[in-house]
DRENZADO-83086 format. One line per 8 residues: their letters; for each residue x, y, z of N, C-alpha, C. Coordinates in nm, 4 decimals, padded with zeros to 6 digits, always signed. Each point is the difference from the previous one (the first is absolute). Example, Ala and Ser with C-alpha at 12.3 -4.5 7.8 and 13.67 -1.06 7.14 Angstrom:
2
AS> +01.3190 -00.5690 +00.7800 -00.0890 +00.1190 +00.0000 +00.0900 +00.1200 +00.0000 ~ -00.0350 +00.1050 -00.0720 +00.0820 +00.1190 +00.0060 -00.0770 +00.1090 +00.0730
***
This chain:
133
XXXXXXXX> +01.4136 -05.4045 -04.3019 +00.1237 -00.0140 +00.0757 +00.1097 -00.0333 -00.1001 ~ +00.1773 +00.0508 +00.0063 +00.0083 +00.0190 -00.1082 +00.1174 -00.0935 +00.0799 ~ +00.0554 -00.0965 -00.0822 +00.0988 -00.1216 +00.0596 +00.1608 +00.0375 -00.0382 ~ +00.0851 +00.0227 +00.0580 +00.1419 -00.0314 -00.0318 +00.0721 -00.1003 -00.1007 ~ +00.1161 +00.0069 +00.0073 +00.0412 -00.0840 -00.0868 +00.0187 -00.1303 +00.0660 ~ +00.0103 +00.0286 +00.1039 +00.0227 -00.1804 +00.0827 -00.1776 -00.0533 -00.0026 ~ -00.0698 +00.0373 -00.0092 -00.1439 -00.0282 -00.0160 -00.0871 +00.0198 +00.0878 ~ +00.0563 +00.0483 +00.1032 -00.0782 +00.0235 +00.1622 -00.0461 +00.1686 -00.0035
XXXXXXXX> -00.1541 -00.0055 +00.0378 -00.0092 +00.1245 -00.0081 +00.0141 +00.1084 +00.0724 ~ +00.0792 +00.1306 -00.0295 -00.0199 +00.0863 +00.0576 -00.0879 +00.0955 +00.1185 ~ +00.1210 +00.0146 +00.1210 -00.1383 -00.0209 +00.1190 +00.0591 +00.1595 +00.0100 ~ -00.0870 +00.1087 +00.0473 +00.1029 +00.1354 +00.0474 -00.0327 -00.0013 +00.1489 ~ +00.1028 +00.0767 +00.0873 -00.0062 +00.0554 +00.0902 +00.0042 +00.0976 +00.0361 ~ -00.1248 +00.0380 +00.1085 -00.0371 +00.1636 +00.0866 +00.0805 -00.0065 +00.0920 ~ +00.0487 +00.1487 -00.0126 +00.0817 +00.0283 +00.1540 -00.0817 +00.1160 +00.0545 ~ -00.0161 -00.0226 +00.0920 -00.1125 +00.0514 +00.0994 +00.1046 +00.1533 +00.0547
XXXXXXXX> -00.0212 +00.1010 -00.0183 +00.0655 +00.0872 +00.0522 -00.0144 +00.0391 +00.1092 ~ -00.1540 +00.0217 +00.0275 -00.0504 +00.0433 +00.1208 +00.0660 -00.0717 +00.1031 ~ +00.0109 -00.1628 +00.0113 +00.0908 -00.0460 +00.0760 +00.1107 +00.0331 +00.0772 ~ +00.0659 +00.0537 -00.1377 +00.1468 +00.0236 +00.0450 +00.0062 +00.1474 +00.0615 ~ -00.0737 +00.1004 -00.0414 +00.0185 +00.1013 +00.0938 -00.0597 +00.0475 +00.1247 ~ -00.1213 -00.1366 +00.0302 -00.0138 -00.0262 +00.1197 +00.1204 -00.0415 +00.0848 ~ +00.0864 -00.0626 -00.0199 +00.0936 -00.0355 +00.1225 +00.0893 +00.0967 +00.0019 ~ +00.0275 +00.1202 -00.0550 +00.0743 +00.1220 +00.0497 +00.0003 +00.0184 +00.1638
XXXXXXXX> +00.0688 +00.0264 +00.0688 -00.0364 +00.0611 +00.1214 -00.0969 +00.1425 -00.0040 ~ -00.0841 -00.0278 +00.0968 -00.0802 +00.1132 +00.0272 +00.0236 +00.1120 +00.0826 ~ +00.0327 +00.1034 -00.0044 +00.0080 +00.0622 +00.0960 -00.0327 +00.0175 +00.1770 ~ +00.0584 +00.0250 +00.0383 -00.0780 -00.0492 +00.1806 -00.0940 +00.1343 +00.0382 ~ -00.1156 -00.0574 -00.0071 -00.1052 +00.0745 +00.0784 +00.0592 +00.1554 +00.0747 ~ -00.0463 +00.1006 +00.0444 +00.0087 +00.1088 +00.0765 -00.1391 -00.0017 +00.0957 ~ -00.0025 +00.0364 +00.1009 -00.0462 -00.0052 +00.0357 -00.0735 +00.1608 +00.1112 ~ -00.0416 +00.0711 -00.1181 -00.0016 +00.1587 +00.0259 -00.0777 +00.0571 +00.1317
XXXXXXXX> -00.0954 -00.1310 +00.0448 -00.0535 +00.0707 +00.1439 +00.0569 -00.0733 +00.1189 ~ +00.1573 -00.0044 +00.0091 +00.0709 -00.0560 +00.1043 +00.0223 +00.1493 +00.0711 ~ +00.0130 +00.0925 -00.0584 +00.0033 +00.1143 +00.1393 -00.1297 +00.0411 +00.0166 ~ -00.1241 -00.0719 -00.0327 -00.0967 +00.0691 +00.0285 -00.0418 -00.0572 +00.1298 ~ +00.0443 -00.0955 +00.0433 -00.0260 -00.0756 +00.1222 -00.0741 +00.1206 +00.1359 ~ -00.0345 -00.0250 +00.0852 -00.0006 +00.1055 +00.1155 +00.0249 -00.0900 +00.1243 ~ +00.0887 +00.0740 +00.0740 +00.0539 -00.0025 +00.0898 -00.0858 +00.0333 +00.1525 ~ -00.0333 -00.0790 +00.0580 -00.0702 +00.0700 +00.1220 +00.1057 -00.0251 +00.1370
XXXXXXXX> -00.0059 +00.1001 +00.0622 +00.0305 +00.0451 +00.1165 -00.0525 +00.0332 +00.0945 ~ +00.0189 -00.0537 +00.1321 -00.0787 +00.0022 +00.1060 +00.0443 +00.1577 +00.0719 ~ -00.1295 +00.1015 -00.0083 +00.0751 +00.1175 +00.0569 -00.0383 -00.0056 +00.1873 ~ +00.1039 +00.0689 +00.0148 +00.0776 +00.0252 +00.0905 -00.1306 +00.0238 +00.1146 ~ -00.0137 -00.0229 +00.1443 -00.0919 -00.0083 +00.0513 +00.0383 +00.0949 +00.1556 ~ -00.0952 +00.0691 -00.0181 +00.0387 +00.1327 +00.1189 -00.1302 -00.0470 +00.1121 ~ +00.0745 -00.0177 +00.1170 -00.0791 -00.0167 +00.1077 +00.0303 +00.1319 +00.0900 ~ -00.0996 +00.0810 +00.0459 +00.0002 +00.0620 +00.1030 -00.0404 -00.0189 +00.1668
XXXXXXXX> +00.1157 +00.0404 +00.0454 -00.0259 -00.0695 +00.1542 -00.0830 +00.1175 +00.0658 ~ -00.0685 -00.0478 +00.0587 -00.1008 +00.1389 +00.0822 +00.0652 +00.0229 +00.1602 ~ -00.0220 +00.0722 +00.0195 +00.0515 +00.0577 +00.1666 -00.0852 -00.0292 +00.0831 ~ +00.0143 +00.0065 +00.1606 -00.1085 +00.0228 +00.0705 -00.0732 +00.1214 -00.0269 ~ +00.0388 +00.1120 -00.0541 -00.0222 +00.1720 +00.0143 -00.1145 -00.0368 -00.1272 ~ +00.0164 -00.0662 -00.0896 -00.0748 -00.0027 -00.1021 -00.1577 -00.0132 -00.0305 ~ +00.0031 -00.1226 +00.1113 -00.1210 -00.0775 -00.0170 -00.1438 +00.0373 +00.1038 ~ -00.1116 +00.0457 -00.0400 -00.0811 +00.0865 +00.0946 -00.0842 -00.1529 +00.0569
XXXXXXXX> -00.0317 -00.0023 +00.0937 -00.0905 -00.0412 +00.0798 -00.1373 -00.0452 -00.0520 ~ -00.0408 -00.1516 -00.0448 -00.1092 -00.0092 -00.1082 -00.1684 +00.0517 +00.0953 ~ +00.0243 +00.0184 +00.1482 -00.1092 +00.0609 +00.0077 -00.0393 +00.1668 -00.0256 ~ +00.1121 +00.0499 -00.0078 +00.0040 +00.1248 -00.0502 -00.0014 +00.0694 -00.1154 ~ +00.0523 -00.1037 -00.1184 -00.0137 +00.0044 -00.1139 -00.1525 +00.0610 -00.0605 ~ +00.0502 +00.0786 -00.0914 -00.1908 +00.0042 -00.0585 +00.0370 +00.0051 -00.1551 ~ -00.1500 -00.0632 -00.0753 +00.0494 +00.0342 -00.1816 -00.0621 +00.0626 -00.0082 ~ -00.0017 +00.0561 -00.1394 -00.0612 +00.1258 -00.0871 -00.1119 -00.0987 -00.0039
XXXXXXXX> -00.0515 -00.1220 -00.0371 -00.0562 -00.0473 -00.0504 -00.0941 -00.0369 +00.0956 ~ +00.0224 +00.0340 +00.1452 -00.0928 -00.0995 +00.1042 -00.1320 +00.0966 +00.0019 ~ -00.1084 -00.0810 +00.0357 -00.1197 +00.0408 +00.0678 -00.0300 +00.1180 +00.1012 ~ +00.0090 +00.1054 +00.0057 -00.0359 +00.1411 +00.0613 -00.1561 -00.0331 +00.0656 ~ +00.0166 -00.0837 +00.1183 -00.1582 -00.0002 +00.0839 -00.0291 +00.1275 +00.0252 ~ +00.0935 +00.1381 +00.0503 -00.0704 +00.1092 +00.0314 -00.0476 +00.0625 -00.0947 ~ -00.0335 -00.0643 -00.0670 -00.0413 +00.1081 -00.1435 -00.1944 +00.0542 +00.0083 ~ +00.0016 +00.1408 -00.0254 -00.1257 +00.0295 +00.0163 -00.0701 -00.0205 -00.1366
XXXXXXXX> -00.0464 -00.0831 -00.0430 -00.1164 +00.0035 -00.0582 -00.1130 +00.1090 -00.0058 ~ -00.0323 +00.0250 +00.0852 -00.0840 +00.1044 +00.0015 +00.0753 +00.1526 -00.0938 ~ +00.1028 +00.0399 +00.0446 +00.0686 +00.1197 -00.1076 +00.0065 -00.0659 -00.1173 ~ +00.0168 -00.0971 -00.0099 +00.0937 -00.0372 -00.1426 -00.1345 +00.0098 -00.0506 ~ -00.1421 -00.0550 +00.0228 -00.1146 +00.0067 -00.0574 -00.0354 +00.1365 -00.1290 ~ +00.0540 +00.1342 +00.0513 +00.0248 +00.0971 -00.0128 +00.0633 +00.0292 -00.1628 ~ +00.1024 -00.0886 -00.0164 +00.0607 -00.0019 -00.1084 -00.0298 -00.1254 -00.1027 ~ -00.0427 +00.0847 -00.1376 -00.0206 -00.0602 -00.0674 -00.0361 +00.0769 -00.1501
XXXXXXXX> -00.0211 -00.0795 -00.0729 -00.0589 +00.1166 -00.1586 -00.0833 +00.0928 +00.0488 ~ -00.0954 -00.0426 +00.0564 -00.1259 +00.1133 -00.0072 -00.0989 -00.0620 -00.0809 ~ -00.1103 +00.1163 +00.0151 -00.1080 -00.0450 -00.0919 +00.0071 +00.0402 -00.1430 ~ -00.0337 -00.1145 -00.0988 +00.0621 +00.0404 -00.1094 -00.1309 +00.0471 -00.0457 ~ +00.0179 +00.1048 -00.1246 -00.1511 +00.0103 -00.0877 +00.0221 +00.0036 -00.1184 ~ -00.1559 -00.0505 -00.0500 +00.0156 -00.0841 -00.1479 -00.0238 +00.1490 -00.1005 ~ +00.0049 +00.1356 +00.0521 -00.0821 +00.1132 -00.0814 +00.1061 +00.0550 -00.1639 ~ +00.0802 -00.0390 +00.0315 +00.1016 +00.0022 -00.1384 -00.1042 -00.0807 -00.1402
XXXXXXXX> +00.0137 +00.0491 -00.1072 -00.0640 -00.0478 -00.0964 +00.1133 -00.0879 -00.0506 ~ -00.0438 -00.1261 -00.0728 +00.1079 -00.0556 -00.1150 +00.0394 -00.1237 +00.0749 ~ +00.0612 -00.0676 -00.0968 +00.0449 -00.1132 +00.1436 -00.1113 -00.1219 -00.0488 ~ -00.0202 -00.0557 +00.1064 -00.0827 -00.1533 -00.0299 -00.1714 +00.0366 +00.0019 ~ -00.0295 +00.1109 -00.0689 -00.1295 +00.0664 +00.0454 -00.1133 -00.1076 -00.1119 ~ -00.1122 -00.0028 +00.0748 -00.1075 -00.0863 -00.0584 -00.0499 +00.0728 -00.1305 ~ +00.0496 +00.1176 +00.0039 -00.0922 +00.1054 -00.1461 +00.0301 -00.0610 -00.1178 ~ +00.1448 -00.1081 -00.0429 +00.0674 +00.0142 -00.0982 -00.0021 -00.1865 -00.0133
XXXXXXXX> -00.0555 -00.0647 +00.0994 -00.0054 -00.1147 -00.0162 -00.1052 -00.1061 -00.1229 ~ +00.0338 -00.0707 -00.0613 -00.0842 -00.0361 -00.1248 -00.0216 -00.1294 +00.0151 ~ -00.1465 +00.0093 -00.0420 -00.0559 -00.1972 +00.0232 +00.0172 -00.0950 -00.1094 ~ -00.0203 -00.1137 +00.0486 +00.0378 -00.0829 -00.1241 -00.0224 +00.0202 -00.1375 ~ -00.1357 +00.0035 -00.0337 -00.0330 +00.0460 -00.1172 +00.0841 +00.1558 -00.0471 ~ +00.0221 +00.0833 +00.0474 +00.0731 +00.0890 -00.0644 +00.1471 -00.0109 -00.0426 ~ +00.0649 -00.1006 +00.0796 +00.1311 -00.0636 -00.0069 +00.0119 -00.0660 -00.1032 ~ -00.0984 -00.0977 -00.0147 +00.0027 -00.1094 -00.1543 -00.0259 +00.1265 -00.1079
XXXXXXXX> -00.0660 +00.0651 -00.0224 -00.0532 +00.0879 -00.0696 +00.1269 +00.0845 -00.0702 ~ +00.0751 +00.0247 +00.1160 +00.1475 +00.0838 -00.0529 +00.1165 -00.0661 -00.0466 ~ -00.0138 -00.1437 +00.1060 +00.0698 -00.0712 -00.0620 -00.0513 -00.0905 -00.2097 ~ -00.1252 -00.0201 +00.0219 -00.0222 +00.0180 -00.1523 +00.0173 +00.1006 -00.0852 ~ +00.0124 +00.0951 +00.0005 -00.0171 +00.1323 -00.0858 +00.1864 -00.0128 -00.0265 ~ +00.0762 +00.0002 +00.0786 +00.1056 +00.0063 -00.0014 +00.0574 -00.1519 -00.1246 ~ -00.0596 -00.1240 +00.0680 +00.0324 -00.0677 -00.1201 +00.0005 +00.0159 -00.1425 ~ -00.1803 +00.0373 -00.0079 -00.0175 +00.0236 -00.1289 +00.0696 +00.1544 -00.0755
XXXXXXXX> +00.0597 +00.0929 +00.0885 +00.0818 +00.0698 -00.0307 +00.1506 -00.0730 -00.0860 ~ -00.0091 -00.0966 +00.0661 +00.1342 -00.0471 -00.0278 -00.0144 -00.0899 -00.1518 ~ -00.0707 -00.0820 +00.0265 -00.0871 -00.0956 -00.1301 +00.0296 +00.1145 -00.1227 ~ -00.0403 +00.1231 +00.0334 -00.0711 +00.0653 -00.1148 +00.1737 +00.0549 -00.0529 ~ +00.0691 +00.0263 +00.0664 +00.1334 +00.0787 +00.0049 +00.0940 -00.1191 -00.1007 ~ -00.0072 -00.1205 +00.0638 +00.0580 -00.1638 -00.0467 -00.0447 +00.0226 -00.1917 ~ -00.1507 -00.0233 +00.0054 -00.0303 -00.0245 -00.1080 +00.0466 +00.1174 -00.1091 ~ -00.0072 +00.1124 +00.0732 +00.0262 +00.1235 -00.1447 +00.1415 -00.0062 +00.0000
XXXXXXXX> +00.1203 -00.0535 +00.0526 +00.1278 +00.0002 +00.0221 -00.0281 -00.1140 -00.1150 ~ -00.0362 -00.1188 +00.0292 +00.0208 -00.1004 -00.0936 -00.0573 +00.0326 -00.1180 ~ -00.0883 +00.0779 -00.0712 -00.0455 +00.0420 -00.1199 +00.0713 +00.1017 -00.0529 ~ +00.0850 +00.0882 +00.0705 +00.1470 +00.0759 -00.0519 +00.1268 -00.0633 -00.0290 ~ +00.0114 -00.0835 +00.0486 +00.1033 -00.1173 -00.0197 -00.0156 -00.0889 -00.1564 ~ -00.1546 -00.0132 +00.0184 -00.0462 -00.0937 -00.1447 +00.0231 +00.0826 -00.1018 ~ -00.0355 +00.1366 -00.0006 -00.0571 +00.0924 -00.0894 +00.1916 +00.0404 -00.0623 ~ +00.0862 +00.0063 +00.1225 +00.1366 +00.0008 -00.0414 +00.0553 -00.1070 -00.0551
XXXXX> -00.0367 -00.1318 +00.0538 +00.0333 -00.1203 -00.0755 -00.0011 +00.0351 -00.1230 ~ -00.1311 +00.0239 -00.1066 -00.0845 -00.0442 -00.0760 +00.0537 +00.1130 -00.0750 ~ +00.0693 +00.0920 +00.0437 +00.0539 +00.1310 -00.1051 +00.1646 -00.0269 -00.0345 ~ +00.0440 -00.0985 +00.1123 +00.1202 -00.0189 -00.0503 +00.0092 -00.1198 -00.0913 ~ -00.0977 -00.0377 -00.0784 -00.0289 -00.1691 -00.0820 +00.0155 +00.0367 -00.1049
***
């Protein structure tokens, strides 16, 4: 510490800047989704008045949808697919169906197809390694 001539030592002072250009005024906020607001409105409500001329008589009324008691059963019996027959070849036929053991069997052959395909891929790979060294 290096002393003055009056004998007291030399102290320095920081001025903090960041301080001071914190108290600038800040700009005032915007606030960009003030027209995004939505607006609801109650729409407009249409009542229709019915007439006497209008309205039918609820015992007279009938729906599309009601119960038809006169219905003959017996004709309708009549309609339908038909008899179907199985004489077409192809399809879900038992000739082509395979039992367990032949299933594992294909499904092995197929692995070790693959095993064998893996390994000679990886010994072309080495064999290229080993030529570019």
């Amino acid at each position: 510490v290096s002393t003055q001539s009056t004998g007291e030592p030399m102290t320095s002072v920081k001025v903090d800047k960041k301080n001071e250009e914190t108290e600038e005024e800040e700009p005032p906020q915007v606030d960009f989704f003030a027209d995004m607001v939505p607006e609801f409105k109650q729409p407009a409500q249409i009542r229709i008045r019915s007439t006497s001329n209008d309205t039918v008589p609820p015992t007279t009324a009938s729906s599309r949808l009601a119960l038809d008691t006169n219905f003959d059963i017996g004709a309708a019996a009549g309609i339908g697919l038909g008899d179907l027959e199985d004489s077409e070849p192809g399809g879900w036929g038992d000739d082509e169906t395979l039992d367990d053991s032949e299933i594992l069997a294909v499904k092995n052959e197929a692995l070790k197809k693959k095993r064998a395909s893996e390994r000679e891929k990886r010994r072309k790979e080495k064999e290229r390694s080993s030529k570019l060294s």
